[in-house]
C-alpha positions in Angstrom: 21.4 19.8 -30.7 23.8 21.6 -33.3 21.0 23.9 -34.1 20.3 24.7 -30.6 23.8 25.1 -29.5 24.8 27.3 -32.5 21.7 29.8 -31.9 22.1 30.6 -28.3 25.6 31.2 -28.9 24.2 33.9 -31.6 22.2 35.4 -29.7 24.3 35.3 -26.0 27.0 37.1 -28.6 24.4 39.6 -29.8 24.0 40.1 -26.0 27.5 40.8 -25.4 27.7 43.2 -27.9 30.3 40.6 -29.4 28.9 40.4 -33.2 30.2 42.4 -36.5 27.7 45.2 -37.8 26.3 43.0 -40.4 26.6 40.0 -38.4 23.9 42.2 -35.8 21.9 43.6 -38.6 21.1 39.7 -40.1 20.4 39.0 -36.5 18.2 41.7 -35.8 15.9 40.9 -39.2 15.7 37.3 -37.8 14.2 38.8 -34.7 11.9 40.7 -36.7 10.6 37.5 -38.8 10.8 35.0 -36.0 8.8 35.2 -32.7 10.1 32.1 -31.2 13.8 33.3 -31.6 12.6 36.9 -30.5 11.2 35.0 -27.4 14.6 32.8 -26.6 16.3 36.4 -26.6 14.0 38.0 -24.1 14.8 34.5 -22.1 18.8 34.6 -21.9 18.6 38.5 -21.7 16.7 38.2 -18.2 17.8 35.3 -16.8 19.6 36.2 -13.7 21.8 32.8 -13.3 25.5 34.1 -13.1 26.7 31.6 -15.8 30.7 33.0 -14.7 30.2 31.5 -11.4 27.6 28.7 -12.1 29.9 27.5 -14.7 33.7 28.1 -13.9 34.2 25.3 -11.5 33.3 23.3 -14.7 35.4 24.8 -17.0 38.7 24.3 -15.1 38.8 20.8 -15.2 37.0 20.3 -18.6 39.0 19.1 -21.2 38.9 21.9 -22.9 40.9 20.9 -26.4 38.5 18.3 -26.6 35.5 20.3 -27.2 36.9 22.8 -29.0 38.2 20.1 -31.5 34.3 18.4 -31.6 32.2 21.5 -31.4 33.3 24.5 -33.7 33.2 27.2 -31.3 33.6 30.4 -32.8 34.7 32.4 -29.6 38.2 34.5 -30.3 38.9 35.1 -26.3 41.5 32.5 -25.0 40.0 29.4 -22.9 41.4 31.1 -19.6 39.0 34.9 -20.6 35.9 33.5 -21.4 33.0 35.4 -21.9 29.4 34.8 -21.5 29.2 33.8 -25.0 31.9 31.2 -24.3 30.1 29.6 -21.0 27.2 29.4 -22.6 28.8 27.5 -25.5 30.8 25.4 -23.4 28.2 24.7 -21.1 25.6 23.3 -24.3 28.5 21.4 -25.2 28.9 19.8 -22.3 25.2 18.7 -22.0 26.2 17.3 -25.8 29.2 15.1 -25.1 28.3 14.0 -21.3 31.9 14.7 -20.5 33.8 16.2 -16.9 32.3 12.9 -15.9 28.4 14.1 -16.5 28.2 16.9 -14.0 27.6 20.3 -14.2 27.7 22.9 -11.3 25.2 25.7 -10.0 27.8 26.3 -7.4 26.2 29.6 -6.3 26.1 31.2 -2.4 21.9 30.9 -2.3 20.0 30.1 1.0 18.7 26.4 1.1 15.4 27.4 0.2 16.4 29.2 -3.0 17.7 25.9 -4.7 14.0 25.2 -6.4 14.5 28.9 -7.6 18.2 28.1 -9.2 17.2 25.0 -10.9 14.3 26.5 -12.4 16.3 29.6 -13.7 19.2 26.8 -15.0 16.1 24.6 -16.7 14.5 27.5 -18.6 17.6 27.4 -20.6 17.1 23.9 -22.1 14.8 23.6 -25.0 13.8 20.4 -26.7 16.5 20.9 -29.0 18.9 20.1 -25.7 18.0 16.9 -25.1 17.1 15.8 -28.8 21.1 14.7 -29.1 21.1 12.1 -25.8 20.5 8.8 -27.2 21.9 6.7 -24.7 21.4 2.8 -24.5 19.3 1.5 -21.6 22.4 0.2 -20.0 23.9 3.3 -20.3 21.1 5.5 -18.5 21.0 2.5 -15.9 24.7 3.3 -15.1 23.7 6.8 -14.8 20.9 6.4 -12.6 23.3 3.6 -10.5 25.8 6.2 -10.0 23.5 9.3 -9.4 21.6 7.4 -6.8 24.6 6.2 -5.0 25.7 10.0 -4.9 22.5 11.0 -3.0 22.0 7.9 -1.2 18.4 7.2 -3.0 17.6 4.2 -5.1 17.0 5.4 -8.7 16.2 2.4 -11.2 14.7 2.9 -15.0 11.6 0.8 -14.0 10.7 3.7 -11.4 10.9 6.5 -13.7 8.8 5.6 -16.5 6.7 8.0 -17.2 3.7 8.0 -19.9 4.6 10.2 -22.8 8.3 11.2 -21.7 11.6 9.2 -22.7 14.2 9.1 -19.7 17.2 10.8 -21.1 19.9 11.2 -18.7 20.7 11.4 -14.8 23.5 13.8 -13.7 24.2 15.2 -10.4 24.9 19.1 -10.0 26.6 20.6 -7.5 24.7 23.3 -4.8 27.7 25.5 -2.8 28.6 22.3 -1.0 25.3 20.1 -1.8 24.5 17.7 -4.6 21.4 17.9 -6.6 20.2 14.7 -8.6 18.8 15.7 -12.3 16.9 13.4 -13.6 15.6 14.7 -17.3 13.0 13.3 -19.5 11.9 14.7 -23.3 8.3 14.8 -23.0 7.1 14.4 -26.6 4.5 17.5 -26.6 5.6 20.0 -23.8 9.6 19.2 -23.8 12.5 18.8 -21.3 10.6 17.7 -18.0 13.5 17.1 -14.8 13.5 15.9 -11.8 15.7 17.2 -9.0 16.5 15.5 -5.8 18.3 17.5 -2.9 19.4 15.3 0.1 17.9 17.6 3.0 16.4 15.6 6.3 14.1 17.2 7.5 9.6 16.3 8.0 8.2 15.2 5.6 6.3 17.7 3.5 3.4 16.9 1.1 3.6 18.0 -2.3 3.0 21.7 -3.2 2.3 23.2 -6.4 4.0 27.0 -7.8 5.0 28.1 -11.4 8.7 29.5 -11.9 10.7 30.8 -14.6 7.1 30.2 -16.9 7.0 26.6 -15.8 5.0 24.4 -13.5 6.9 23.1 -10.4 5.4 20.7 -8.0 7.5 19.6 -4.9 7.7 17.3 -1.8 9.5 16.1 0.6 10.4 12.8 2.9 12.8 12.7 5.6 15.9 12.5 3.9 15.4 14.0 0.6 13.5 17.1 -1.2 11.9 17.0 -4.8 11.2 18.9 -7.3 9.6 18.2 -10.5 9.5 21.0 -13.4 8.9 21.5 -16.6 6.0 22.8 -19.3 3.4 20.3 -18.7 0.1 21.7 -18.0 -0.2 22.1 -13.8 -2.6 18.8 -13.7 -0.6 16.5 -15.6 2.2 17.8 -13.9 0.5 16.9 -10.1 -0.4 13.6 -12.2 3.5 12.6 -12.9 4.5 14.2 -9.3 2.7 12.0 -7.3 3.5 9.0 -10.0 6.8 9.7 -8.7 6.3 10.1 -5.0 5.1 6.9 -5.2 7.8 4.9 -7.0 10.1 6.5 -5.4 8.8 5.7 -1.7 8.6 2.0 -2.5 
């Protein structure tokens, strides 16, 4: 998780234009040695999601001497002028600890249908690397799911969400304008950080579809009080595999 947090906020201060010549030149021979960090670059420098707004709601009421006493953060703006490189930092340590009482916001003006397209542009930031550091008790992640559930008025219990391959790592509920989304996130042991989201939204019920966003797979449904939406690297089949795993459990 250290490892992961330290290297985006490299390269989201390369971004910024916020690193020393030779701090930039020792950068830029990493790039030229190392595809996969070449190909995490390319990642943060088109992702659209306006970390400012997703992530200032959070930062208020963070206890922000906290995680600047835990996590060395090496950002020289004052907590109340963050930069990008900040957010981002801030917002990895906050996966880290679990603290502001385990949510994070995507509190973005998006039309209801773009929600699938903000969660996937908020998961293609999380590597295996983000989850590796969650090593919560069973009772702990029951407490999470407990609370998470009651938030979106869906029963959510560890024996429903096990999934072959994938250890359940945390729930959290994330904040959509004036909605709540459920995230439910798994490390799948070959293809990574698999979630599931859960907006409440009545509606017909839809059957499950199939699309590919942000480089991942995404298969969602719906019922008649909820939406879903499951994402992550797995190959499209085992992906319509876990999906309807899920629909099921879920439903009973």
């Amino acid at each position: 998780m250290s490892s992961a947090y330290a290297t985006d906020e490299l390269l989201v201060a390369y971004l910024d234009n916020q690193l020393d010549p030779q701090q930039r030149h020792r950068l830029e021979q990493r790039l030229a040695g190392e595809p996969a960090l070449a190909e995490r670059l390319s990642l943060l420098e088109r992702s659209s999601l306006p970390f400012k707004q997703a992530f200032a709601p959070l930062l208020d009421e963070a206890p922000v001497h906290r995680l600047y006493s835990t996590i060395p953060l090496a950002v020289s703006s004052p907590p109340h002028a963050i930069s990008r490189r900040g957010l981002i930092a801030a917002a990895v340590g906050f996966l880290a600890l679990g603290i502001a009482g385990d949510r994070a916001y995507l509190q973005l003006s998006q039309p209801d249908d773009n929600w699938r397209a903000l969660v996937a542009q908020y998961m293609a930031l999380y590597t295996p690397e983000t989850l590796a550091g969650f090593e919560g008790s069973a009772a702990q992640i029951a407490a999470q799911l407990q609370h998470t559930g009651d938030r979106l008025a869906i029963a959510l219990s560890m024996p429903k969400l096990v999934l072959k391959g994938a250890e359940l790592k945390n729930a959290r509920v994330l904040a959509y304008d004036d909605r709540r989304i459920a995230q439910l996130t798994w490390l799948d042991a070959q293809y990574g950080a698999l979630a599931l989201c859960i907006i409440q939204q009545p509606g017909k019920p839809q059957p499950a579809e199939s699309e590919r966003r942000q480089g991942m797979n995404v298969v969602y449904w719906s019922d008649t009080r909820h939406s879903f939406m499951l994402i992550g690297h797995n190959p499209a089949v085992d992906m319509a595999r876990l999906a309807s795993q899920l629909q099921r459990s879920l439903a009973a």
